[in-house]
N, C-alpha and C positions, 0 to 999 in steps of 0.2 A: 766770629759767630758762625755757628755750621747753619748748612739745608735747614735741618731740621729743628732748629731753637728758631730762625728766623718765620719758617710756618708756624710753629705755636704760637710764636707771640702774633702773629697776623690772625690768627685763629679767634685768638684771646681779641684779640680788639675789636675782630668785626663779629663776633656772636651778640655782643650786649646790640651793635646796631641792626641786628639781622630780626632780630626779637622788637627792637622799635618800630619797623616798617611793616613787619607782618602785624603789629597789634594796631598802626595805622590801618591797615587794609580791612581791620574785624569794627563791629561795632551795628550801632543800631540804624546810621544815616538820620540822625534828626536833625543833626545841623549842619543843613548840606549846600553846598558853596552850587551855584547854580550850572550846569553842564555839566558836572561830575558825580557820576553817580546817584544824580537825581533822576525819579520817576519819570518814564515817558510815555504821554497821555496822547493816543492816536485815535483822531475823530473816524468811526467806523464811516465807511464810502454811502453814502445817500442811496436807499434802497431802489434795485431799478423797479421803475412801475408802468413806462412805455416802449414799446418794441416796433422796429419799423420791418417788418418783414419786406426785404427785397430781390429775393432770390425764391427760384425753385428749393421744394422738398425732397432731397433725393435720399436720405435716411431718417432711422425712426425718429420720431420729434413727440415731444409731449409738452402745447401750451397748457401755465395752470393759470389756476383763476385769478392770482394775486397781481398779472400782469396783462396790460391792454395788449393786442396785437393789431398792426395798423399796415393793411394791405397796401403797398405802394409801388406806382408802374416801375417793373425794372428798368435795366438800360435797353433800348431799342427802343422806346416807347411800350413795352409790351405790356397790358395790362394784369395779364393774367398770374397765381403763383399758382403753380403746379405742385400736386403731392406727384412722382414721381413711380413708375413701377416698382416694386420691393419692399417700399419704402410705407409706413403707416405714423401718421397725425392720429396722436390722442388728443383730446380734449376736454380738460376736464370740464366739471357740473359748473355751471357759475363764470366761466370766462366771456372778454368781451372782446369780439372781433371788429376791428371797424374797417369802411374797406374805401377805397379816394374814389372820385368819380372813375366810373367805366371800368374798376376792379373785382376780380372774382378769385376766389378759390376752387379751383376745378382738382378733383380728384381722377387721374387716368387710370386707364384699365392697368389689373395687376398691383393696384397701388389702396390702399384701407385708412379711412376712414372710421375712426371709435370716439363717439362721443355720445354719452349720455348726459342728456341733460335730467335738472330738477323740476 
């Protein structure tokens, strides 16, 4: 038998299965065997709603309202958080800053403060 009867006939025998796996591959998925090709349903991450500010401001920042901000001594003990020069704090209408005992927000020279409230 030559090269080429022996590839036809190899031809001839694997198209009818080449045709059975691709039409396993096609289909609606209704009845679906569980880890394969079934639907994957990912619980969206828990909205953030508190924030520990512990650091200096040292570029632009915009808290918005949908998020508490909660002043807290950095390392050193130092109480303060600094907007920093260059640097500008938006803030929007409606946000709520909370700040730990003996915390402040001090804005330095060079450094802008924008917050209109309602």
């Amino acid at each position: 038998m030559s090269m080429r009867m022996i590839r036809r006939n190899v031809m001839q025998w694997m198209a009818p299965w080449a045709l059975g796996v691709a039409a396993l591959g096609c289909g609606d998925n209704n009845n679906q065997t569980p880890g394969i090709d079934a639907p994957v349903h990912i619980d969206a991450p828990p909205a953030v709603t508190d924030i520990d500010v512990t650091a200096d401001i040292t570029a632009n920042t915009t808290w918005t309202k949908d998020i508490t901000y909660h002043l807290k001594i950095k390392s050193g003990n130092i109480p303060y958080i600094m907007v920093n020069p260059g640097a500008t704090l938006t803030i929007e209408a409606g946000t709520k800053i909370v700040g730990s005992t003996g915390s402040a927000l001090v804005i330095t020279r060079g450094a802008k403060i924008m917050a209109v409230g309602t």
